[in-house]
N, C-alpha and C positions, 0 to 999 in steps of 0.2 A: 329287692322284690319289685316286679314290675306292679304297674297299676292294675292290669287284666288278675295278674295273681291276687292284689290286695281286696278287689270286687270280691274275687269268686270266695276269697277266705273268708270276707263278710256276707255274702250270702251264706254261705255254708252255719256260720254261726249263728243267722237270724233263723234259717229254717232248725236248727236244733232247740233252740229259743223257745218257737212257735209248738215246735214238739212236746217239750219240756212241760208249757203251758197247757194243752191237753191234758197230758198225763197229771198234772197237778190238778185239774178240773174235774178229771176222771174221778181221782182218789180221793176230792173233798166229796165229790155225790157219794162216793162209798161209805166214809169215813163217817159223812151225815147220817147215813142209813141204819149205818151200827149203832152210832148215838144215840139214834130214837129209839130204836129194838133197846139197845139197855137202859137208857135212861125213860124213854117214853115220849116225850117232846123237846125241841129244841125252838119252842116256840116265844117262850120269856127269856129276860135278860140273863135272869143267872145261868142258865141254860146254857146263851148262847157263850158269855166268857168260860166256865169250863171246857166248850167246846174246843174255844180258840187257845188257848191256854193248853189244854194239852194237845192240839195241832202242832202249837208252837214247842214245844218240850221235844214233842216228836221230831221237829222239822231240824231244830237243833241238834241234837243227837244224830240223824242221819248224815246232815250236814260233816260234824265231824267224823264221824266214819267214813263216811265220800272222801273227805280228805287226807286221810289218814290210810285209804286204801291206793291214793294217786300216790301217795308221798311213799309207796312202799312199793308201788308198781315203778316208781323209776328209782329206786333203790337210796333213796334219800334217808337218812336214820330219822325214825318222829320221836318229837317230845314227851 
């Protein structure tokens, strides 16, 4: 792989990156909004760890399904 190539594969990755981070930006102001509609505030502490807590449940979960759907898109057998 020349150098011109290994730039442009790293740009490509940073701007997917930067993508990615929107979209996660995007979805925490969504994900907040709903919290409040159901919960009512997200303004105290306990508040805010259930919030992150099932952020993270969530982020997990999708995580292995993202993975689980590469690992089957190149025909890999998953665990």
């Amino acid at each position: 792989m020349t150098f011109y190539e290994e730039v442009l594969e790293k740009i490509a990755a940073l701007m997917a990156a930067a993508f990615g981070l929107v979209a996660a930006l995007a979805w925490n102001g969504a994900i907040q909004e709903l919290f409040k509609q159901v919960f009512g505030t997200t303004e105290n502490l306990s508040a805010q760890l259930i919030y992150a807590i099932i952020v993270t449940i969530i982020a997990v979960l999708a995580t292995i399904m993202i993975a689980r759907a590469v690992s089957k898109a190149k025909g890999e057998k998953a665990e």
